[in-house]
C-alpha positions in Angstrom: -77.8 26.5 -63.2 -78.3 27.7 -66.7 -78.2 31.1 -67.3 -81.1 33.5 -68.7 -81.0 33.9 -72.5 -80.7 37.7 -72.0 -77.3 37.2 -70.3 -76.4 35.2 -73.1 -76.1 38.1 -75.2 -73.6 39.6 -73.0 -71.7 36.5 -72.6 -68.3 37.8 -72.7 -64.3 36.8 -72.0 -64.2 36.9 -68.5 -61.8 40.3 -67.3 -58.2 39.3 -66.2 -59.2 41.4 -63.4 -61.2 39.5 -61.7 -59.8 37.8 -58.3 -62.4 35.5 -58.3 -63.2 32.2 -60.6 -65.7 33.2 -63.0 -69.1 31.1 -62.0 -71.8 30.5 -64.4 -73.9 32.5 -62.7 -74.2 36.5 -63.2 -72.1 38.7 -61.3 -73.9 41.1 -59.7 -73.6 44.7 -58.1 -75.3 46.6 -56.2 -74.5 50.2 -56.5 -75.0 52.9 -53.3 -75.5 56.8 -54.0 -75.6 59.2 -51.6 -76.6 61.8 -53.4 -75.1 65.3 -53.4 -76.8 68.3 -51.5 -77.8 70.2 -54.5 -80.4 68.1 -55.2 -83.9 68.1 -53.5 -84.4 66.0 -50.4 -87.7 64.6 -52.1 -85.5 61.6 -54.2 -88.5 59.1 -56.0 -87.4 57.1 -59.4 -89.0 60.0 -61.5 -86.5 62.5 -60.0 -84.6 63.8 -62.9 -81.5 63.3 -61.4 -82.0 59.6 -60.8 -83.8 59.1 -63.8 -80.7 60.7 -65.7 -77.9 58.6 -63.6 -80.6 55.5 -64.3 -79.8 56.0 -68.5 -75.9 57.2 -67.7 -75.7 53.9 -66.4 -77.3 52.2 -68.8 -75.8 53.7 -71.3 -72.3 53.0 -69.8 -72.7 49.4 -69.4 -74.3 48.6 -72.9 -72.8 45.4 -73.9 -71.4 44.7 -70.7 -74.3 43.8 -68.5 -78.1 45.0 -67.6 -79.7 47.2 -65.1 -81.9 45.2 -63.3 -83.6 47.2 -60.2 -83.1 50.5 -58.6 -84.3 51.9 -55.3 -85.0 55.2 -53.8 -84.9 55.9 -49.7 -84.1 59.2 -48.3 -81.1 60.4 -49.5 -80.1 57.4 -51.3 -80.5 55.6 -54.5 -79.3 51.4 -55.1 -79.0 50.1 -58.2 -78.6 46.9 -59.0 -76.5 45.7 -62.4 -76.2 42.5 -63.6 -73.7 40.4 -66.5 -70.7 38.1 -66.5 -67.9 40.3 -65.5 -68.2 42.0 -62.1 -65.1 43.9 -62.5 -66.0 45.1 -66.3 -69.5 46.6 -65.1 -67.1 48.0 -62.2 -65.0 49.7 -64.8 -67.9 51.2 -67.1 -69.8 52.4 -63.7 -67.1 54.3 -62.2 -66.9 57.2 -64.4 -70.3 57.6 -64.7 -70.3 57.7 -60.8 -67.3 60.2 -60.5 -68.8 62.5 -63.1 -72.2 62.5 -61.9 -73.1 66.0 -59.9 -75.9 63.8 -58.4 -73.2 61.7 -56.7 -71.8 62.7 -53.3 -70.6 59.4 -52.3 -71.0 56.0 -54.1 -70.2 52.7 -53.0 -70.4 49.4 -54.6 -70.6 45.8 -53.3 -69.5 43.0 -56.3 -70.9 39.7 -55.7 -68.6 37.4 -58.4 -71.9 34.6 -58.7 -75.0 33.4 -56.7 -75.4 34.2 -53.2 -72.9 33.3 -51.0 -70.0 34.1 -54.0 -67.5 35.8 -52.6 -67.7 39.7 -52.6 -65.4 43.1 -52.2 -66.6 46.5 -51.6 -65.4 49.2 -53.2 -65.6 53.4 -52.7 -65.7 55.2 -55.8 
């Protein structure tokens, strides 16, 4: 499978970090957020606090890998990132995640290829 041209961009040395062969195929994570109890119960994409932990992500995996899909329910907001280092994206999410006052808990599953790759979860 060939990847998209936009991942090309990113195409990058592969971390020393990761367990895992790297596939051809993006690595992908989905990041959990529970979010904190300062903020309003009424979560949507255009909350202010998602909206601003949306472009603190971004911003924090620039080069690295892409944002590709969020999703709001209740209390909790997934976002899924995309690019050719699982554990690199790892590394530029987490301190956006541990400094985020939005962020109660936050959990991520890293998928190292397609579906059925092999995966590890991780609390941050």
């Amino acid at each position: 499978m060939k990847l998209p041209e936009a991942l090309r961009r990113f195409a990058a040395k592969p971390s020393s970090l990761t367990p895992f062969p790297v596939s051809g195929e993006p690595h992908t994570l989905f990041v959990t957020v529970a979010a904190s109890a300062s903020v309003d119960a009424a979560l949507t994409v255009d909350t202010p606090a998602v909206r601003s932990l949306n472009e603190s992500i971004e911003a924090a995996i620039a080069g690295h890998g892409e944002l590709y899909v969020d999703v709001v329910a209740k209390r909790e907001v997934t976002v899924e990132v995309w690019g050719p280092d699982g554990d690199r994206l790892l590394a530029a999410l987490t301190p956006v995640l541990k400094a985020s006052p939005f962020v109660d808990r936050a959990w991520v599953l890293v998928r190292y290829g397609g579906i059925g790759a092999p995966e590890r979860q991780v609390s941050v």
